[in-house]
C-alpha positions as CSV (number, residue, x, y, z in Angstrom):
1,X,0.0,0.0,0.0
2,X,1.2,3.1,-0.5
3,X,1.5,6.0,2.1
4,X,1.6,9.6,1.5
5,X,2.4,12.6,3.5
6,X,-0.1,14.9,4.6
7,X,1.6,17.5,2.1
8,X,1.5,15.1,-0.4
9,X,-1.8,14.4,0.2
10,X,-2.9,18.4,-0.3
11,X,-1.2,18.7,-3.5
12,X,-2.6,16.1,-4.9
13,X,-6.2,17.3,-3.8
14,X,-5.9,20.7,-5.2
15,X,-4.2,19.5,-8.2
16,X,-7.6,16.9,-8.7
17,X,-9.9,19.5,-7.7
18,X,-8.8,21.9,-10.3
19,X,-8.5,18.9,-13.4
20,X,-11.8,18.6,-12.0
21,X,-13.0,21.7,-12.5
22,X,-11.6,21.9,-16.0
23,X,-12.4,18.5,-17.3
24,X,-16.3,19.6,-16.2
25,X,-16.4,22.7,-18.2
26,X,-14.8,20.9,-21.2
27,X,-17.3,18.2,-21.1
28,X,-20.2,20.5,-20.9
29,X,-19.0,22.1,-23.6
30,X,-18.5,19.4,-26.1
31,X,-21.9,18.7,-25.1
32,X,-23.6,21.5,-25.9
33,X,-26.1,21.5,-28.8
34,X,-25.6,25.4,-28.9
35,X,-21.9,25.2,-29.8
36,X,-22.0,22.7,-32.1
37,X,-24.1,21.3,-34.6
38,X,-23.1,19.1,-37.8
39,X,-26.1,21.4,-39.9
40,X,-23.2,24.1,-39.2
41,X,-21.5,23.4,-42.6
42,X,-25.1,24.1,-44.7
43,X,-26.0,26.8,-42.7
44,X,-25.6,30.5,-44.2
45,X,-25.8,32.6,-41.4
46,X,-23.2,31.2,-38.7
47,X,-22.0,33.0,-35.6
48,X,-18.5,32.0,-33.3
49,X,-17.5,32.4,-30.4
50,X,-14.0,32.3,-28.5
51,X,-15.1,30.2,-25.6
52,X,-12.6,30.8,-23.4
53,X,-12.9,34.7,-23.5
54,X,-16.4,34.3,-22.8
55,X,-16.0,31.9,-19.7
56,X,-13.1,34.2,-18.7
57,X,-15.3,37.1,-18.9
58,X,-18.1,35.9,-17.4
59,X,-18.8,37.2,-14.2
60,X,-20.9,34.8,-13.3
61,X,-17.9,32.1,-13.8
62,X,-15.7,33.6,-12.1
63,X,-18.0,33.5,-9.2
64,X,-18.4,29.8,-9.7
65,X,-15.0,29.3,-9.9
66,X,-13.8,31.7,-6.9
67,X,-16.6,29.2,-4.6
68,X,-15.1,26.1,-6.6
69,X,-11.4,27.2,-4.9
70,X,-12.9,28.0,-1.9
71,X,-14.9,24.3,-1.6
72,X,-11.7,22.8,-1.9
73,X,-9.6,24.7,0.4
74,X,-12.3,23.8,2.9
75,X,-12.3,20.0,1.9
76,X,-8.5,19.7,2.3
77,X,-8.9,21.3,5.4
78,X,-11.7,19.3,6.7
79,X,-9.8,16.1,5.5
80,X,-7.0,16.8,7.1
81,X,-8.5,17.5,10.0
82,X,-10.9,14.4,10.0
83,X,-8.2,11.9,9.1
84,X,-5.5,12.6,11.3
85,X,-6.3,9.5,13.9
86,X,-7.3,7.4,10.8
87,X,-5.7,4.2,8.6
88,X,-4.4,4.7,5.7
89,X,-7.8,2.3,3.9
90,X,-9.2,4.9,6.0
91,X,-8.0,8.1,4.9
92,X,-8.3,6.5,1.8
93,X,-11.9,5.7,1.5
94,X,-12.4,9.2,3.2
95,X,-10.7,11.1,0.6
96,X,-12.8,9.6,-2.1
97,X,-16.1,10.4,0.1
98,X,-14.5,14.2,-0.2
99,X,-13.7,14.0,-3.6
100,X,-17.2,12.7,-4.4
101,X,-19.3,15.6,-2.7
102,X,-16.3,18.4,-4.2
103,X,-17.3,16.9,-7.3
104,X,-20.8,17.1,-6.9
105,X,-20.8,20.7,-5.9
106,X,-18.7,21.5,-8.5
107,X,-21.1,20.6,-11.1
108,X,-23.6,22.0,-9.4
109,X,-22.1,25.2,-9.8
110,X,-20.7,24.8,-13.4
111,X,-24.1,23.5,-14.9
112,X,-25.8,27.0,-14.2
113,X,-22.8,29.0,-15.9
114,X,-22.8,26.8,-19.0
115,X,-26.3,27.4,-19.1
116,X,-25.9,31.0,-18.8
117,X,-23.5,31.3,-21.5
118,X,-25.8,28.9,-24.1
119,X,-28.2,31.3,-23.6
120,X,-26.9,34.3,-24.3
121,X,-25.3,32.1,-27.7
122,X,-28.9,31.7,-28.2
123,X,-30.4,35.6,-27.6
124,X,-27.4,37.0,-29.8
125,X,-27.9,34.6,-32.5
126,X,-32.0,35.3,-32.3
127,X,-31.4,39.1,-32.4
128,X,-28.5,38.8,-34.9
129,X,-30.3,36.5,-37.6
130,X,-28.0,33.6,-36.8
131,X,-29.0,30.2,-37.4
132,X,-26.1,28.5,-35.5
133,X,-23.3,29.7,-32.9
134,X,-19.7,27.3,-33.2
135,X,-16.5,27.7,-30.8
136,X,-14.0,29.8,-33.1
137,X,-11.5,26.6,-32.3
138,X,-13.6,24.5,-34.5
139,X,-14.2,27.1,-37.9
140,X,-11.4,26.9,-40.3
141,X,-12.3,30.0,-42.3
142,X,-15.8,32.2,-41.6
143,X,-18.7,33.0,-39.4
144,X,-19.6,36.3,-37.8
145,X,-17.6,36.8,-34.3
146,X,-20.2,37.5,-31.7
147,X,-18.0,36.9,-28.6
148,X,-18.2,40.5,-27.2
149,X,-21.7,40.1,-28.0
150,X,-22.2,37.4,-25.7
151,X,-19.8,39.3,-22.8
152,X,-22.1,41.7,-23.1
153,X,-25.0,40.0,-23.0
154,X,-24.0,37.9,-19.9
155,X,-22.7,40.8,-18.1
156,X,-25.5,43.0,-17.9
């Protein structure tokens, strides 16, 4: 079995809590109907968006992500507090059960924010005649940029 030290055992949960983090948004992302569509290539009126500069911009992500650092300072504390007197299975088993509910809220608070930032993909497209909105990332050549649209739009 291996056996960490307690400094070990924090870098690794920040380190997970922030792949965590990342590996939601990206997910939710490549899930999203709004950002993708494979009707994009017949379409003649398509919008993009640089992702990243709207998540970035997004106050309401930042929030989100500001309570996300917070949750897992306070787990790490928590579990190190908790599993002092414990076993290693112990600690163990107990770090997963803290991993588990850090995940949980973190999706939680990234579902709302992706939702926020489809729909303001979806007012700017309505107002701006667009028939589809794609990630910048994924359009070779084309499309009308709408990013500050959507910053604007979410920021209001």
């Amino acid at each position: 079995m291996v056996t960490l030290k307690k400094t070990q055992v924090k870098v690794i949960s920040i380190l997970i809590a922030f792949v965590f983090f990342g590996s939601v948004v990206a997910i939710a992302l490549s899930q999203s109907s709004m950002l993708g569509s494979a009707n994009a290539a017949s379409s003649s009126s398509v919008g993009v968006i640089e992702y990243r500069q709207v998540l970035s911009s997004s106050k309401t992500a930042m929030e989100a992500d500001a309570q996300i650092k917070k949750l897992a300072q306070e787990a790490e504390t928590e579990f190190n507090q908790k599993s002092a007197g414990m076993s290693e299975n112990e600690k163990a088993q107990y770090y997963q059960q803290t991993m588990a509910r850090l995940q949980q809220k973190q999706t939680e608070l990234t579902e709302p924010v992706v939702k926020e930032i489809e729909n303001a993909c979806k007012e700017v497209a309505d107002a701006q005649g667009l028939e589809v909105v794609l990630r910048k990332d994924a359009v070779v050549f084309g499309g009308k940029d709408v990013t500050n649209d959507v910053i604007k739009k979410l920021n209001k």
